[in-house]
PQR file of N, CA, C, O and H, with PARSE charges and radii, in Angstrom:
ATOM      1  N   UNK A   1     132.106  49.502  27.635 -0.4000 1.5000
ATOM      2  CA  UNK A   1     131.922  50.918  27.893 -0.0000 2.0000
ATOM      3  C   UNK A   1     132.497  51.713  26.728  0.5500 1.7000
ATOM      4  O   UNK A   1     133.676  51.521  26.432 -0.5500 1.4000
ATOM      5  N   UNK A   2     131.394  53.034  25.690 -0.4000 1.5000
ATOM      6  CA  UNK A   2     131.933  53.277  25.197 -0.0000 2.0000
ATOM      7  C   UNK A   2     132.682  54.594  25.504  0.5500 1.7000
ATOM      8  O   UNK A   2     132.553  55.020  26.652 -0.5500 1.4000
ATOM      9  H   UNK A   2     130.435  53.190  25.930  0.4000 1.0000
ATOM     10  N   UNK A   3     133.421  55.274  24.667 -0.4000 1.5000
ATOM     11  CA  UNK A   3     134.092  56.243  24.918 -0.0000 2.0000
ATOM     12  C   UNK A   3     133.531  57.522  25.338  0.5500 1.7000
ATOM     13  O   UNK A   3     134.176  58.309  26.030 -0.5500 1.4000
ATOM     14  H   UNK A   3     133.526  54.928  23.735  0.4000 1.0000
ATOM     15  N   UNK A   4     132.274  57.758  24.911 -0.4000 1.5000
ATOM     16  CA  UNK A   4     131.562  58.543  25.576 -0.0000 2.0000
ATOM     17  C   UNK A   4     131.101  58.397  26.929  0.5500 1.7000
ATOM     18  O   UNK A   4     130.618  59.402  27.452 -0.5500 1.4000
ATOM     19  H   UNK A   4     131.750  57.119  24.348  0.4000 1.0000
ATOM     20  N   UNK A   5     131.177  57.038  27.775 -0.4000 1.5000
ATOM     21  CA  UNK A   5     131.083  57.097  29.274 -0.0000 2.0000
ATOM     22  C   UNK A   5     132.145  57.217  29.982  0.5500 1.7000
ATOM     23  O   UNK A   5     132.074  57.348  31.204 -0.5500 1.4000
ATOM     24  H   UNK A   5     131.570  56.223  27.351  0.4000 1.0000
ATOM     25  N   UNK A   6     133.317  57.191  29.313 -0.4000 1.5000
ATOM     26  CA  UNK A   6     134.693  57.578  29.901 -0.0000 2.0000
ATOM     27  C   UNK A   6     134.784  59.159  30.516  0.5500 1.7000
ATOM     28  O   UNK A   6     134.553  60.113  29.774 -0.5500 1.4000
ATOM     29  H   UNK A   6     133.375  57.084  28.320  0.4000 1.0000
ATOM     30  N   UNK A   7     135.083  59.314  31.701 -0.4000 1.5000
ATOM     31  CA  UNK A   7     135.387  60.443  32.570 -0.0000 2.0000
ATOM     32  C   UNK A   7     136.434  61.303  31.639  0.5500 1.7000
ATOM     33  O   UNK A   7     137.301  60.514  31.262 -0.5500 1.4000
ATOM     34  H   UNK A   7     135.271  58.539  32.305  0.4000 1.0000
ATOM     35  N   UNK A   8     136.631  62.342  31.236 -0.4000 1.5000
ATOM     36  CA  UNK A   8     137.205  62.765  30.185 -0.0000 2.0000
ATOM     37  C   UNK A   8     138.110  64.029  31.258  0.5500 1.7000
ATOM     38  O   UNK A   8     137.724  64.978  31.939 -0.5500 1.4000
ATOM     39  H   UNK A   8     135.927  62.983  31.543  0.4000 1.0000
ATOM     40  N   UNK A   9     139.599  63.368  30.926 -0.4000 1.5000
ATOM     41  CA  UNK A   9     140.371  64.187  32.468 -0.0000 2.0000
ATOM     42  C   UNK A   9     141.621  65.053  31.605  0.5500 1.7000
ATOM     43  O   UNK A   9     142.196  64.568  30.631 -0.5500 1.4000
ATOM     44  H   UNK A   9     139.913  62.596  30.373  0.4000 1.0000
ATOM     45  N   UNK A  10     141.883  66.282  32.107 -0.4000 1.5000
ATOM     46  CA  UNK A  10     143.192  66.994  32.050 -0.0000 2.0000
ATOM     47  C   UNK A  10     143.847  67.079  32.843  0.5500 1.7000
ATOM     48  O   UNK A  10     143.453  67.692  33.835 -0.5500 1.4000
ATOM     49  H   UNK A  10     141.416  66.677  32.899  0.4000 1.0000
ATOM     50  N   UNK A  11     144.924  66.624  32.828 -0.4000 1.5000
ATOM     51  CA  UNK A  11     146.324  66.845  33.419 -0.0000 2.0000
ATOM     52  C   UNK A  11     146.688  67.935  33.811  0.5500 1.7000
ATOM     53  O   UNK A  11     146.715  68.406  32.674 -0.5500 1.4000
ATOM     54  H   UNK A  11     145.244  66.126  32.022  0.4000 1.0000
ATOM     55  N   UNK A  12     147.038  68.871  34.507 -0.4000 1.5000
ATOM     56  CA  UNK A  12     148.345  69.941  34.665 -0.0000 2.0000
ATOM     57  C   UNK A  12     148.940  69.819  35.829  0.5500 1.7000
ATOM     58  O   UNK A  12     148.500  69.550  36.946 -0.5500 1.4000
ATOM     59  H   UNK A  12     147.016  68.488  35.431  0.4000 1.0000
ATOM     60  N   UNK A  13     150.002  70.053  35.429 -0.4000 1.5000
ATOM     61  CA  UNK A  13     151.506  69.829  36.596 -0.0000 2.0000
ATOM     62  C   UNK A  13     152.716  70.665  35.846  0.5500 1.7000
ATOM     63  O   UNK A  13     153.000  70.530  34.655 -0.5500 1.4000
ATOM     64  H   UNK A  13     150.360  70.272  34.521  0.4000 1.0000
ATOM     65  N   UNK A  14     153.386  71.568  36.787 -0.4000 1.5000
ATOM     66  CA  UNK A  14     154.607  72.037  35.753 -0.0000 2.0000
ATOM     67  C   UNK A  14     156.158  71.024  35.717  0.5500 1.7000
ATOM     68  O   UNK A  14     157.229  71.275  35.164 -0.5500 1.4000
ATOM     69  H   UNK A  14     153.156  71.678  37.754  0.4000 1.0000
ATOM     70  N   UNK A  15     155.694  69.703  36.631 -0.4000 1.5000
ATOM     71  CA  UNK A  15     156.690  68.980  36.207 -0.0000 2.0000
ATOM     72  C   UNK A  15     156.420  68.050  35.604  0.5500 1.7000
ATOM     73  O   UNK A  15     155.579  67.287  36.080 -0.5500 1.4000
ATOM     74  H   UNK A  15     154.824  69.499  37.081  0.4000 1.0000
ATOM     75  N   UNK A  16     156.909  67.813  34.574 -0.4000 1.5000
ATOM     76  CA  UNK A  16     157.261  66.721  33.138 -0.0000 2.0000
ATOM     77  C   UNK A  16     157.140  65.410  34.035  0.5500 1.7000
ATOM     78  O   UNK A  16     156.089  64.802  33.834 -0.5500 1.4000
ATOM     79  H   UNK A  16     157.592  68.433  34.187  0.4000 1.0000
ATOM     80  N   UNK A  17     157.695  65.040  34.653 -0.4000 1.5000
ATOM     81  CA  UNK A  17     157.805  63.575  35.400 -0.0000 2.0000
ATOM     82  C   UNK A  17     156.348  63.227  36.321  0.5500 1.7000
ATOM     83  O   UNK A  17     156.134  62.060  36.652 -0.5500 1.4000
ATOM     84  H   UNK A  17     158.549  65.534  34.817  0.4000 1.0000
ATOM     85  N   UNK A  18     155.498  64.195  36.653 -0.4000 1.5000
ATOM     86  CA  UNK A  18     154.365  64.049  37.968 -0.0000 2.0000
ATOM     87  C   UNK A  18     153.463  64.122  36.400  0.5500 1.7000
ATOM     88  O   UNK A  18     152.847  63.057  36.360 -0.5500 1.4000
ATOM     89  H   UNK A  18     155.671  65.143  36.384  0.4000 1.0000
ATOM     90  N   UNK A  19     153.231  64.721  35.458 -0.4000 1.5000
ATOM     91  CA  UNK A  19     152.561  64.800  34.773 -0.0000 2.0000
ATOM     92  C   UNK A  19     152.207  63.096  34.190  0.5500 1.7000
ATOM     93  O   UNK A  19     151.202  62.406  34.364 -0.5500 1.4000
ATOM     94  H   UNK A  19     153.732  65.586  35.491  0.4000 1.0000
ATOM     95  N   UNK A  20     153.371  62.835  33.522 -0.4000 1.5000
ATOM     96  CA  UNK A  20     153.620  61.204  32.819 -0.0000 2.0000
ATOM     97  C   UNK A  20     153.013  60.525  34.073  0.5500 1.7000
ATOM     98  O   UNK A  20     151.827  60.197  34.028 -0.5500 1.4000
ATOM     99  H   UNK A  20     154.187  63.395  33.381  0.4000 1.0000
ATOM    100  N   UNK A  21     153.697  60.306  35.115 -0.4000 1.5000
ATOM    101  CA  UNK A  21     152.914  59.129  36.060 -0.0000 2.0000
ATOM    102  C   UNK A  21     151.627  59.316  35.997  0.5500 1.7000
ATOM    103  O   UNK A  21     150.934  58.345  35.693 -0.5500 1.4000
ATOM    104  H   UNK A  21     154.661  60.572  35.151  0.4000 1.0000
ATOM    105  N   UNK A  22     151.080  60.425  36.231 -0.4000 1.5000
ATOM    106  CA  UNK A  22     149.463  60.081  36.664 -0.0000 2.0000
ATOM    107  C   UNK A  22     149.094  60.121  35.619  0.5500 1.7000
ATOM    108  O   UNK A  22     147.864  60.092  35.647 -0.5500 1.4000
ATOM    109  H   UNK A  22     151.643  61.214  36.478  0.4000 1.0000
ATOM    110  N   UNK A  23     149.679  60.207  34.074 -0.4000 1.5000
ATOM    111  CA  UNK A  23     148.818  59.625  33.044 -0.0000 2.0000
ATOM    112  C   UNK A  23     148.930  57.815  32.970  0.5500 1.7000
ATOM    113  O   UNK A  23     148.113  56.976  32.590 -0.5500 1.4000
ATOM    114  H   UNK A  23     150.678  60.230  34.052  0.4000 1.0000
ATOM    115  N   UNK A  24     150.371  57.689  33.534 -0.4000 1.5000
ATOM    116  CA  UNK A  24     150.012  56.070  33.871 -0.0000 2.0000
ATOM    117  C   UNK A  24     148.708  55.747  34.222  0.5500 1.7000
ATOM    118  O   UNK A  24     147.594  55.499  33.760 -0.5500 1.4000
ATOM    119  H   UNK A  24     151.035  58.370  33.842  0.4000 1.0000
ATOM    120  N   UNK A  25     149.585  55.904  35.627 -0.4000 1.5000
ATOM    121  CA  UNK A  25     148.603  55.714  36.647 -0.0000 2.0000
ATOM    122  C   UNK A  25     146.775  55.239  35.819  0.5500 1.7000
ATOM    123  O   UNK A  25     146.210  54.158  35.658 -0.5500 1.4000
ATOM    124  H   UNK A  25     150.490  56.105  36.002  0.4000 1.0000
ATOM    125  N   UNK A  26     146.409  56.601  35.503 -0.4000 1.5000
ATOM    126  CA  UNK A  26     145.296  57.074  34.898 -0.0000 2.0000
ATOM    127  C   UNK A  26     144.742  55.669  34.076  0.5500 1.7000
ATOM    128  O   UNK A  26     143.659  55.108  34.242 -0.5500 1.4000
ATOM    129  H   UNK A  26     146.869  57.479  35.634  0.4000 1.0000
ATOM    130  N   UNK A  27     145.905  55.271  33.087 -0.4000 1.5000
ATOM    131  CA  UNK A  27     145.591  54.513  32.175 -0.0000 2.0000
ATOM    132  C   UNK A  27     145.059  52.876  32.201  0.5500 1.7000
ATOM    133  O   UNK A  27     144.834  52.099  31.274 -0.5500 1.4000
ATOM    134  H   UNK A  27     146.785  55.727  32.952  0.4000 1.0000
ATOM    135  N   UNK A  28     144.961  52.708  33.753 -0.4000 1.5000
ATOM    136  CA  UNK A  28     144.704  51.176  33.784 -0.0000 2.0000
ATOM    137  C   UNK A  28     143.587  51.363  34.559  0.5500 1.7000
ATOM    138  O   UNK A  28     143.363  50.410  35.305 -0.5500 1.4000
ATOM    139  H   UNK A  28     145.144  53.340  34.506  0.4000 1.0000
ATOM    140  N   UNK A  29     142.464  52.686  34.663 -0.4000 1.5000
ATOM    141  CA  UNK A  29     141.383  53.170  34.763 -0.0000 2.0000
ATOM    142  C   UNK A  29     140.524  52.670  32.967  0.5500 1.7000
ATOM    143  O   UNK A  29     140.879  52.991  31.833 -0.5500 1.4000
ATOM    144  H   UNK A  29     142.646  53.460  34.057  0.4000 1.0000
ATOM    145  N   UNK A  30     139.444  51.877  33.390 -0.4000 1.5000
ATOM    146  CA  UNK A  30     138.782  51.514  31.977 -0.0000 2.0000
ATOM    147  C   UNK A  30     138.014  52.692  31.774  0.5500 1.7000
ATOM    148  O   UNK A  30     137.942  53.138  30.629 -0.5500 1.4000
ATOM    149  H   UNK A  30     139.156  51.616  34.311  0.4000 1.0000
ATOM    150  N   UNK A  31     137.194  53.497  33.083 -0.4000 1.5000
ATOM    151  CA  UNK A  31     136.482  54.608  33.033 -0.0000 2.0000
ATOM    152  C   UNK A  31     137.244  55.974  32.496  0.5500 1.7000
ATOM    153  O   UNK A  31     136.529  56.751  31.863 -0.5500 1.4000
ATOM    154  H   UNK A  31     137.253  53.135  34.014  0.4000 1.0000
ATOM    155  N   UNK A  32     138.241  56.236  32.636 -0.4000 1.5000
ATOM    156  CA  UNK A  32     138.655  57.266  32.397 -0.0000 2.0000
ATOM    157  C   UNK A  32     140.144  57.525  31.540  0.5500 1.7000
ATOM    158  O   UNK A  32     141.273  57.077  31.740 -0.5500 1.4000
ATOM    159  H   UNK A  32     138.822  55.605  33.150  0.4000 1.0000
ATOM    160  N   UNK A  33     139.623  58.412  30.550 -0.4000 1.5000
ATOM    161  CA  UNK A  33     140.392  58.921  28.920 -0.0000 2.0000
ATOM    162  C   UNK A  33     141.157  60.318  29.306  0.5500 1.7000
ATOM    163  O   UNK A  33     140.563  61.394  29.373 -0.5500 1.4000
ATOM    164  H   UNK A  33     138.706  58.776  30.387  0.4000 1.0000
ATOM    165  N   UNK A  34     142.503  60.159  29.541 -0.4000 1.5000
ATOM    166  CA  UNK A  34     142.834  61.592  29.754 -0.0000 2.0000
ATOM    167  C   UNK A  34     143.132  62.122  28.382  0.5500 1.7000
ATOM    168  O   UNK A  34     143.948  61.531  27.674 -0.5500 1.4000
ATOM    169  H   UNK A  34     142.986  59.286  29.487  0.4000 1.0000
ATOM    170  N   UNK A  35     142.441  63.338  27.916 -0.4000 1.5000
ATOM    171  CA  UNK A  35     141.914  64.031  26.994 -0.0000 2.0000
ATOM    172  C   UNK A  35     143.164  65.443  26.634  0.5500 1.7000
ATOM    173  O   UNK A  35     143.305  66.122  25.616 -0.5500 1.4000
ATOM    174  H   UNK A  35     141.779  63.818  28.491  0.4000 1.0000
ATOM    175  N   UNK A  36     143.888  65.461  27.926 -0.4000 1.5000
ATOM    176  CA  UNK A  36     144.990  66.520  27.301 -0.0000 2.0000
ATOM    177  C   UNK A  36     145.724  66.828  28.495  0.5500 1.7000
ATOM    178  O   UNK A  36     145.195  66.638  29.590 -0.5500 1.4000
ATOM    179  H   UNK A  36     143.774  64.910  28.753  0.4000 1.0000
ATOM    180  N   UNK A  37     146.937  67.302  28.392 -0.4000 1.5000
ATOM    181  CA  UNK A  37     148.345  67.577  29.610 -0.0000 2.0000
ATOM    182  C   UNK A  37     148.541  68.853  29.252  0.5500 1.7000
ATOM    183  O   UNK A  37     148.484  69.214  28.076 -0.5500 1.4000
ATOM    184  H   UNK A  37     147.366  67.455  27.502  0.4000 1.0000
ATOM    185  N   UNK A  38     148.863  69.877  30.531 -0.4000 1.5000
ATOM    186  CA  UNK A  38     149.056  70.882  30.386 -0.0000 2.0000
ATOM    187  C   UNK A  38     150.284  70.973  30.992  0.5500 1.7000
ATOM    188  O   UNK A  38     150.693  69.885  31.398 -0.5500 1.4000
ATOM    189  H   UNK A  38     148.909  69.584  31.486  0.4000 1.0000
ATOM    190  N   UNK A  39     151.215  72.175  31.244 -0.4000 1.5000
ATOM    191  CA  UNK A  39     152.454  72.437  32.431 -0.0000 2.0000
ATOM    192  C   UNK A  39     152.729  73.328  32.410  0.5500 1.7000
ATOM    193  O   UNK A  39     153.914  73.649  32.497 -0.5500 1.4000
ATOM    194  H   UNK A  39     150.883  73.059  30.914  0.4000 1.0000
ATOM    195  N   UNK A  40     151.377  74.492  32.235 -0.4000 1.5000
ATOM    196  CA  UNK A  40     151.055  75.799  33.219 -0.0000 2.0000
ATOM    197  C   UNK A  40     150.127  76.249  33.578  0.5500 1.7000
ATOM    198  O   UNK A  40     149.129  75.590  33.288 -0.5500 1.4000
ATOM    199  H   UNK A  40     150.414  74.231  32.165  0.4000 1.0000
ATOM    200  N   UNK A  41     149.948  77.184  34.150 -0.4000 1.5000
ATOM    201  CA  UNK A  41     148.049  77.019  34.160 -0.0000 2.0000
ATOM    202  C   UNK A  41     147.656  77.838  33.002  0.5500 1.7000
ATOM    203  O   UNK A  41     146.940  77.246  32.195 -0.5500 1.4000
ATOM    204  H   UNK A  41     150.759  77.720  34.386  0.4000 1.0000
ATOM    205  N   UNK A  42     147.958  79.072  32.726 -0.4000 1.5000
ATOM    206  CA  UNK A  42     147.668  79.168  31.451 -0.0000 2.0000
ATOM    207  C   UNK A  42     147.641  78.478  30.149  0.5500 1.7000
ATOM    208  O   UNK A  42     147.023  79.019  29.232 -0.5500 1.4000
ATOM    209  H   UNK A  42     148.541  79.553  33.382  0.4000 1.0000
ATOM    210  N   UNK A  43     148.368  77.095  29.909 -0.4000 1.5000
ATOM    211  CA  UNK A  43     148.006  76.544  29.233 -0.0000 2.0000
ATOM    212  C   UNK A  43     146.635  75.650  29.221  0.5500 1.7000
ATOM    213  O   UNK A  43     145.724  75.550  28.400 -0.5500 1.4000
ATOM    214  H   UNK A  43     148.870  76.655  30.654  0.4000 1.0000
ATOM    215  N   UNK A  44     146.880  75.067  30.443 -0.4000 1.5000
ATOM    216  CA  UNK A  44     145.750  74.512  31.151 -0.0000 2.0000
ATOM    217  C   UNK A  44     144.338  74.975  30.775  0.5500 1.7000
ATOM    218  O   UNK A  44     143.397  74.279  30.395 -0.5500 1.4000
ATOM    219  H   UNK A  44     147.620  75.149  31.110  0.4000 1.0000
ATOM    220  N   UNK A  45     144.405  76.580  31.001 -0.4000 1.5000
ATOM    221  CA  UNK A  45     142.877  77.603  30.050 -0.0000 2.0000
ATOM    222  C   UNK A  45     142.922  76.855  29.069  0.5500 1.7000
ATOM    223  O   UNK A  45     142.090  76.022  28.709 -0.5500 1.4000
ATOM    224  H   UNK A  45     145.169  77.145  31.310  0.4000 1.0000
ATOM    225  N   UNK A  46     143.932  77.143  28.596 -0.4000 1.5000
ATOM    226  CA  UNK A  46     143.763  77.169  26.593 -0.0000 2.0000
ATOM    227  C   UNK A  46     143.084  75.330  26.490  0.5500 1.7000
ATOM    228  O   UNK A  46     141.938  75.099  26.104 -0.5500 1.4000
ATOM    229  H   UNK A  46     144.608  77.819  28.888  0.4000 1.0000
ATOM    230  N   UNK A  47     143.945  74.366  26.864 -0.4000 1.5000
ATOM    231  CA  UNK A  47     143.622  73.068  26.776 -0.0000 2.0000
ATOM    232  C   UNK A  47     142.217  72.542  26.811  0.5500 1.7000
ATOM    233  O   UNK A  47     141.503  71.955  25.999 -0.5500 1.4000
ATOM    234  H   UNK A  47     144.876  74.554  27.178  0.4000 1.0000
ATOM    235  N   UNK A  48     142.051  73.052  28.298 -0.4000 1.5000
ATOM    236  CA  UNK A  48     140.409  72.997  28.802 -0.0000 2.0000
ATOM    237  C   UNK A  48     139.347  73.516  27.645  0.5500 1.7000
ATOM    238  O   UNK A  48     138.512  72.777  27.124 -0.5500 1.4000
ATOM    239  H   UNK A  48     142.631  73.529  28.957  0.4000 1.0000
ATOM    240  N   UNK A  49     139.515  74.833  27.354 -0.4000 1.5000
ATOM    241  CA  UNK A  49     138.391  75.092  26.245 -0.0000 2.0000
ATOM    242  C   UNK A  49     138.699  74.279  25.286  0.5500 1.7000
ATOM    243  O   UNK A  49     137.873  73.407  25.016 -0.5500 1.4000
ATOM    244  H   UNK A  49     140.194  75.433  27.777  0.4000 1.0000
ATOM    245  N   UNK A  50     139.688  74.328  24.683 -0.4000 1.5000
ATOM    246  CA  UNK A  50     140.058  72.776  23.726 -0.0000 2.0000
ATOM    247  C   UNK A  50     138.701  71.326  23.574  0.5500 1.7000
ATOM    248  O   UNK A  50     137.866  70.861  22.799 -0.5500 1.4000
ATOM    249  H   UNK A  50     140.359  75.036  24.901  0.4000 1.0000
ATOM    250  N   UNK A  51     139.272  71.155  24.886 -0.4000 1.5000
ATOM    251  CA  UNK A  51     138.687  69.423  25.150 -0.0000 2.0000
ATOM    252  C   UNK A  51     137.584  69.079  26.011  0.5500 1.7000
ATOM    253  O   UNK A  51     137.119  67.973  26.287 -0.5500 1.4000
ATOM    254  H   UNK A  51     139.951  71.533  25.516  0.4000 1.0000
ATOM    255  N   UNK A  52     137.179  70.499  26.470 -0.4000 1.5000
ATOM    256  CA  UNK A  52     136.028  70.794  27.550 -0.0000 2.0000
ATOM    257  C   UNK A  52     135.895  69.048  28.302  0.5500 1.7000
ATOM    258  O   UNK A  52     135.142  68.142  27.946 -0.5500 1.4000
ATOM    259  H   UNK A  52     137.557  71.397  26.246  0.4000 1.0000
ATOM    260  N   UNK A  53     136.860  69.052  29.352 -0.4000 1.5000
ATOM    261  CA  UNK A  53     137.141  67.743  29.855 -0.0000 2.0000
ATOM    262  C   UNK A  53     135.885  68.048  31.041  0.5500 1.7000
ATOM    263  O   UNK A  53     135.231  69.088  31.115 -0.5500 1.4000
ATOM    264  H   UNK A  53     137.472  69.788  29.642  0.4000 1.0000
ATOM    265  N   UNK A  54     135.726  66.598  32.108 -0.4000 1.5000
ATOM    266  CA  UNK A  54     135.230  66.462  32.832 -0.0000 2.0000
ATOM    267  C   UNK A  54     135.341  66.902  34.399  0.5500 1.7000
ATOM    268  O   UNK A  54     134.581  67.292  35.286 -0.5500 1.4000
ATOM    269  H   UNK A  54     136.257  65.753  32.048  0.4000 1.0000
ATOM    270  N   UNK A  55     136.972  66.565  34.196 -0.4000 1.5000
ATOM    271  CA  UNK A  55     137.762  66.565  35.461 -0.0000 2.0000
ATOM    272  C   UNK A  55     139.109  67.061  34.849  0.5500 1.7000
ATOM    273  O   UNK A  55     139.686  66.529  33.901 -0.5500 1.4000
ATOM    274  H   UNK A  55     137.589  66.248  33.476  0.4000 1.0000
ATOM    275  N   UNK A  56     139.584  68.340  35.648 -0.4000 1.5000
ATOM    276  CA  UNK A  56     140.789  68.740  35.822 -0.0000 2.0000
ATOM    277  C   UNK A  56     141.428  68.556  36.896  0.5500 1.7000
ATOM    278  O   UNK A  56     140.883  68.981  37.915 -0.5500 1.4000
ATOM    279  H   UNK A  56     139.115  68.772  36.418  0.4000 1.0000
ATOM    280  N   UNK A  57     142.889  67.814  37.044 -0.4000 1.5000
ATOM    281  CA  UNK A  57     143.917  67.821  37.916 -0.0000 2.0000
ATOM    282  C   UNK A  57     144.997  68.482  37.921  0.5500 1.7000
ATOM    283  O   UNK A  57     145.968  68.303  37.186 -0.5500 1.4000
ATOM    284  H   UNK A  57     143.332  67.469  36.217  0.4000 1.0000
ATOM    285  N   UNK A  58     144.814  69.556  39.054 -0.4000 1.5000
ATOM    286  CA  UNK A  58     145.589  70.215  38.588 -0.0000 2.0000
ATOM    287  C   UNK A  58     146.768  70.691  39.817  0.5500 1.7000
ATOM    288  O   UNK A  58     146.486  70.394  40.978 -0.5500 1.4000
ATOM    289  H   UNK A  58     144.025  69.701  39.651  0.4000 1.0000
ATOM    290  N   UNK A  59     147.669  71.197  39.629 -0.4000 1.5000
ATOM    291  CA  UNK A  59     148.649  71.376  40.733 -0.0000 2.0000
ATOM    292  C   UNK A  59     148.627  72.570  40.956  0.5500 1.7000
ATOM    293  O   UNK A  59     148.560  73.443  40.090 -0.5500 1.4000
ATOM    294  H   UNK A  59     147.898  71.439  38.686  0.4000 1.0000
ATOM    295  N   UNK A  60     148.695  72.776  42.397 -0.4000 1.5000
ATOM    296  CA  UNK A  60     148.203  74.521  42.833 -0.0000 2.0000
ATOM    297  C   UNK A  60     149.470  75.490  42.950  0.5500 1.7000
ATOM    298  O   UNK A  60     149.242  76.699  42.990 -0.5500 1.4000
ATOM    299  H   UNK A  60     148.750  72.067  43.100  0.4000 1.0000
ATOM    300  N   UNK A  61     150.911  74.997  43.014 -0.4000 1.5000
ATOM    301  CA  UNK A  61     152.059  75.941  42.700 -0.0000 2.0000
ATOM    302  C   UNK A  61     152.622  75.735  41.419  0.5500 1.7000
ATOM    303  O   UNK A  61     153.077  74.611  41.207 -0.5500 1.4000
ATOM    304  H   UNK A  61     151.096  74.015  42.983  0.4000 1.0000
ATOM    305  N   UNK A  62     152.672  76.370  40.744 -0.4000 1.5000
ATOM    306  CA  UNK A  62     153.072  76.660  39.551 -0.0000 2.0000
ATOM    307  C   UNK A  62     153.839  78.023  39.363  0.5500 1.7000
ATOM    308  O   UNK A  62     153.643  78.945  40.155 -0.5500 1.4000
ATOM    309  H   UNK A  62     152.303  77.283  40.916  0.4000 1.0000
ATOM    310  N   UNK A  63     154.850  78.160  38.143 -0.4000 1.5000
ATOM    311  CA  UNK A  63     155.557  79.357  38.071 -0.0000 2.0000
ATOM    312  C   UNK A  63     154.583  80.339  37.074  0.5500 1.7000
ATOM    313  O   UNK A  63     154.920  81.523  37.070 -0.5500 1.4000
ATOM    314  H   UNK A  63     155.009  77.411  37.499  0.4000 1.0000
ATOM    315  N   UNK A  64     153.677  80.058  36.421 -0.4000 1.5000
ATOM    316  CA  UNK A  64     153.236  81.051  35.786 -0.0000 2.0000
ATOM    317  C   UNK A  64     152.144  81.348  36.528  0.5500 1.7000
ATOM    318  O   UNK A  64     152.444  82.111  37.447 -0.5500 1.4000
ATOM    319  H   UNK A  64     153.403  79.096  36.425  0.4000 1.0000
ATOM    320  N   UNK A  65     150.673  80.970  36.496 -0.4000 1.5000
ATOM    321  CA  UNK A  65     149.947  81.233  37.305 -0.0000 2.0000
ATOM    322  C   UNK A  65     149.528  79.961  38.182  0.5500 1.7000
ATOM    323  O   UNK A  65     149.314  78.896  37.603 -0.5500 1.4000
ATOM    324  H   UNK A  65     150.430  80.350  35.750  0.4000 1.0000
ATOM    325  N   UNK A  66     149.371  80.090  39.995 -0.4000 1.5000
ATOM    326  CA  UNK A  66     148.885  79.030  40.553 -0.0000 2.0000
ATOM    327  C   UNK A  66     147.810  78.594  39.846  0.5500 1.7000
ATOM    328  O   UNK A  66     147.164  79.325  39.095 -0.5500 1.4000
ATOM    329  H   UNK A  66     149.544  80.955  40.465  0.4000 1.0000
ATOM    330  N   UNK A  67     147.506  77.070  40.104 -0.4000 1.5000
ATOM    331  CA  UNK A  67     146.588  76.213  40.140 -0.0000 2.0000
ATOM    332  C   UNK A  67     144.950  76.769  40.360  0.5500 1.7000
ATOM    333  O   UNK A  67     144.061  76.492  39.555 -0.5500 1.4000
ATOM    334  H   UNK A  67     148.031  76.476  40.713  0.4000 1.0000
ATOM    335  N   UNK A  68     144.743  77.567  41.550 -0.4000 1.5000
ATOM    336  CA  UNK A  68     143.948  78.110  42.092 -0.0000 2.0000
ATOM    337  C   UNK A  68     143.393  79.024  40.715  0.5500 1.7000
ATOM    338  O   UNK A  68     142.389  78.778  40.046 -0.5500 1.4000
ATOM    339  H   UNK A  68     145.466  77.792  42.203  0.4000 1.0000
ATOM    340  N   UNK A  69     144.209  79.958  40.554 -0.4000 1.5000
ATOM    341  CA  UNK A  69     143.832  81.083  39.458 -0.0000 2.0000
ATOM    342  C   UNK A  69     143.313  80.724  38.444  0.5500 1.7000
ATOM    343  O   UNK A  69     142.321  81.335  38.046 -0.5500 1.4000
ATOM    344  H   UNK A  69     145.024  80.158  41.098  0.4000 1.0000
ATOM    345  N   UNK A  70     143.946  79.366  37.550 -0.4000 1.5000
ATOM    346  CA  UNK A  70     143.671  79.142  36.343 -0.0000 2.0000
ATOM    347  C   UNK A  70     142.524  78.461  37.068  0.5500 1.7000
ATOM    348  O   UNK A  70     141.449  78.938  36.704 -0.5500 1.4000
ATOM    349  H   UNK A  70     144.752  78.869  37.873  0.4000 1.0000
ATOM    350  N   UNK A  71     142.403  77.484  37.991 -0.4000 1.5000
ATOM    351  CA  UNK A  71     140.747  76.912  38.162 -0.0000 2.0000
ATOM    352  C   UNK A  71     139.495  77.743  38.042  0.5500 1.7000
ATOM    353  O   UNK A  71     138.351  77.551  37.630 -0.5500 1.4000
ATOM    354  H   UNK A  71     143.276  77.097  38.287  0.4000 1.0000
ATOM    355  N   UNK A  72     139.975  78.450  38.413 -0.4000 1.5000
ATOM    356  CA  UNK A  72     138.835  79.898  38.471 -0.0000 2.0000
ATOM    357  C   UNK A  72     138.298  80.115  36.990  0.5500 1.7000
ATOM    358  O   UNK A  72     137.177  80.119  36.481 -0.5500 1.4000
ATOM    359  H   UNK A  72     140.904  78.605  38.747  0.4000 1.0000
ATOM    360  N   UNK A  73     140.023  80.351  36.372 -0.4000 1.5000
ATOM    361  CA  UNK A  73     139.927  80.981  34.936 -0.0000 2.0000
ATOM    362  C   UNK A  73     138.697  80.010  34.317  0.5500 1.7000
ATOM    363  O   UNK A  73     137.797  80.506  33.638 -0.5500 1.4000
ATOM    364  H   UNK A  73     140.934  80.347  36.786  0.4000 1.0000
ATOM    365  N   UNK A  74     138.755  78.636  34.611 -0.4000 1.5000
ATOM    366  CA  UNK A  74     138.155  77.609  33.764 -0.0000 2.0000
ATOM    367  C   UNK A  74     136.479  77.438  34.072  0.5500 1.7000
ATOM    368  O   UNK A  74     135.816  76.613  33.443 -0.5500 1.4000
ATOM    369  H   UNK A  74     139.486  78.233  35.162  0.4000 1.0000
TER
END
């Protein structure tokens, strides 16, 4: 499988530790390349247009803007 059939995923979580695991996690997936980590949702915007991923995971309480908002934003 090449890299172009890989599910192309972003991360966001505003904690450092939930972020790293599910890029574990993520990584013993052959289908799927996580493409970029965010840990706000406004960054999360910025990332996304970045890497125009497939799939965003994202966490819905956050201190800058919820989860919800930036999904929208995207």
């Amino acid at each position: 499988m090449g890299t172009d059939d890989k599910i192309r995923v972003v991360i966001v979580d505003d904690v450092p530790e939930t972020r790293e695991n599910i890029r574990r996690l993520l990584q013993f997936e052959n289908d799927v390349e996580v493409v970029g980590i965010a840990g706000t949702g406004r960054e999360a915007i910025s990332v996304a247009k970045d890497v125009r991923p497939d799939v965003v995971l994202m966490d819905i309480n956050m201190p800058d803007m919820d989860g919800i908002a930036a999904t929208e934003a995207i």
